[in-house]
N, C-alpha and C positions, 0 to 999 in steps of 0.2 A: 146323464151320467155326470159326477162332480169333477171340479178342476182336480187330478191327483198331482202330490208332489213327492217327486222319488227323486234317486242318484241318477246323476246322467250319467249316460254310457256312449258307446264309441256311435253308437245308431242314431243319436242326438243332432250330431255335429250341423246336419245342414237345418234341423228347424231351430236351432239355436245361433245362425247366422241369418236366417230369415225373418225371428224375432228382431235381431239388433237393426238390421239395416232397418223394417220398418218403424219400429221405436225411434230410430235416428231422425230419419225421416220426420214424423210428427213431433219429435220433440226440438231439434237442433238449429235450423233454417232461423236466421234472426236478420233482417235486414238493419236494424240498427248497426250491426258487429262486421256487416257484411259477407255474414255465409247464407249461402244460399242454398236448393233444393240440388243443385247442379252439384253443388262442395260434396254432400252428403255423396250422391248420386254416384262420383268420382271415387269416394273412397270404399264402396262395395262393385267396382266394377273394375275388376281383377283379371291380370292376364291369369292364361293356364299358373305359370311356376308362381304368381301370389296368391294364387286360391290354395296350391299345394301346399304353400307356405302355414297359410294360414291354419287349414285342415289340422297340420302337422301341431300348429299351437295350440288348435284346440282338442288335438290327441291326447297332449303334454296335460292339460287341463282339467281333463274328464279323466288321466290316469291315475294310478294308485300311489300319489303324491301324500305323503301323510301329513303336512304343512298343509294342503288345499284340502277344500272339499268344494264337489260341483252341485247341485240341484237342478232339476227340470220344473217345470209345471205344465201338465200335458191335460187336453180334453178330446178324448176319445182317440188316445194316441198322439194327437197334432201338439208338435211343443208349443204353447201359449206363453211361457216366461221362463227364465231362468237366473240364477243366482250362483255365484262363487264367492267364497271368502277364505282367505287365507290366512297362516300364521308366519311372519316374516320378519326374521330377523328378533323376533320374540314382540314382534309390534303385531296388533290383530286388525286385520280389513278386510272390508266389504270391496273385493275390487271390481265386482258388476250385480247389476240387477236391471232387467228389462223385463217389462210385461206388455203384450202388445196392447196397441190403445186401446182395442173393443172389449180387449177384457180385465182394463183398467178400474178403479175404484168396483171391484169383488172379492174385497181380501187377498187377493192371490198376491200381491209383492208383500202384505202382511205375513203369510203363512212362509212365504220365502225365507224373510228376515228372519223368522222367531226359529226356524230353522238352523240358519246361519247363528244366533244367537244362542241356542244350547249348544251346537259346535263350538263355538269360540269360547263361552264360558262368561263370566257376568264378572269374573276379577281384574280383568286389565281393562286397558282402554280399547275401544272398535274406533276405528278410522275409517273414512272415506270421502270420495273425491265427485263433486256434484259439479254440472254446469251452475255458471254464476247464477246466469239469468232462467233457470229451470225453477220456478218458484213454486210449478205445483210438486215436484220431487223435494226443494228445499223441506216445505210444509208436510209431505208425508213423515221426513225422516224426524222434522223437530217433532213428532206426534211419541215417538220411539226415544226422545229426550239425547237425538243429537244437539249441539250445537257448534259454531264454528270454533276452531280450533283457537283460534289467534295468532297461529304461525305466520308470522310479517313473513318470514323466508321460506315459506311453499307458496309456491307461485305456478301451482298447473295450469296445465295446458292442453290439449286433444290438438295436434296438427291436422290438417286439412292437405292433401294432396294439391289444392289451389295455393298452398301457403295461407289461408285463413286459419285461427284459431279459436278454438271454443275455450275459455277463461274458466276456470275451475277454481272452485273454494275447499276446503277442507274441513269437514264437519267430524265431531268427538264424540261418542258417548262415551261419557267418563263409568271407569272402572270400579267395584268396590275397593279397593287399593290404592286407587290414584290420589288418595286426598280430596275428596270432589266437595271440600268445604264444610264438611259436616264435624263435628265435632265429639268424638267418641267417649263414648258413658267411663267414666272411673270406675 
């Protein structure tokens, strides 16, 4: 049966927290930076009222927010990824996308995006916030003709429960509107 990609719903919530924690996992652990498997480990190991907490935000997330939209990507039921993107403040972002590792490079974050991509629309600009050092997610997104912003003044971050941080860049695809250098026919 194919990976299918539908709207998430309220039944989602815990394999779309099962996704992220192991995507975290494989992806975030940097000894150089000094987070480790422990950092991650910390931050999906939740008393009861911060799971409820959380649950609650990803209620807010999957509801019938008309600025958001959620996506799943499920095989044979089991959520394998998911995706949100938002319209904020009249700014468009991709504010997550996780695919668990094993079913990494099968188009599934492809079909997510392009998803997310007729949502948002092709006129403005899409924003989103990648780890620094995530070079194979850097390279998926310049595939989709991000690149980095140049905002000297975003300066993200992902805190760590340990007080470690994961350094984050800000990558653009530019808008039809945006002026993205091209030079329009008289």
């Amino acid at each position: 049966m194919p990976v299918e990609i539908r709207t998430a719903t309220i039944e989602d919530i815990d394999g779309v927290r099962e996704v992220q924690h192991r995507t975290w996992l494989a992806t975030y652990p940097n000894a150089e930076l000094g987070i480790t498997e422990e950092d991650i480990e910390s931050r999906f190991r939740e008393s009861p009222e911060q799971a409820s907490r959380y649950r609650r935000m990803l209620q807010r997330w999957i509801s019938d927010d008309p600025l958001a939209y959620f996506w799943v990507a499920t095989d044979g039921g089991r959520v394998v990824g998911f995706c949100r993107a938002m319209k904020d403040g009249g700014q468009n972002k991709i504010q997550a996308i996780y695919v668990l590792p094993e079913y990494q490079r099968q188009q599934i974050g492809k079909r997510l995006l392009e998803r997310a991509f007729v949502w948002l629309g092709t006129q403005q600009d899409i924003f989103l916030d990648v780890a620094s050092y995530n070079e194979q997610a850097i390279s998926f997104y310049r595939s989709f003709g991000f690149v980095p912003s140049g905002d000297k003044g975003h300066s993200g971050a992902a805190a760590l429960p340990s007080g470690a941080m994961i350094p984050e860049i800000e990558l653009v695809r530019r808008g039809k509107e945006s002026g993205n250098g091209e030079i329009p026919e008289s």
